[in-house]
C-alpha positions in Angstrom: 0.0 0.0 0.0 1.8 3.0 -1.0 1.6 6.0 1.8 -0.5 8.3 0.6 -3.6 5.6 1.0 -2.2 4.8 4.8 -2.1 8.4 5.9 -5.3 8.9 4.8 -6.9 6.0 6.9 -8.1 6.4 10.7 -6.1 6.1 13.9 -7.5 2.8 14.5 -6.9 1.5 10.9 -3.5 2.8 10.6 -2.9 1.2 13.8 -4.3 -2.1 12.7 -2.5 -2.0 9.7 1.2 -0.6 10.6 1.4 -2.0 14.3 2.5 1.1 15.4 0.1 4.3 16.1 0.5 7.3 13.7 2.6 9.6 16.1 4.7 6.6 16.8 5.2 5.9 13.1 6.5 9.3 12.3 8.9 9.8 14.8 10.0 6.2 13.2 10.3 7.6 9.6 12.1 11.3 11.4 14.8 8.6 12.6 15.6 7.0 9.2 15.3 10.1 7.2 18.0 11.6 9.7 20.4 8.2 9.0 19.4 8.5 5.4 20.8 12.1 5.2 23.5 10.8 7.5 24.8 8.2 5.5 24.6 10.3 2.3 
């Protein structure tokens, strides 16, 4: 599922679907864009 159809879903159903909730998720994806940047 690409991400523009997950962010548009509800907390619950992002939840269900990622494992993690939303705020938890982007802190995730502020982590690996900072190694990303990092590493390049």
């Amino acid at each position: 599922m690409r991400w523009e159809t997950i962010n548009k879903l509800a907390a619950d159903e992002f939840r269900r679907l990622t494992g993690v909730k939303k705020p938890t998720f982007e802190e995730m994806v502020k982590i690996l864009q900072a190694a990303r940047a990092e590493k390049n």
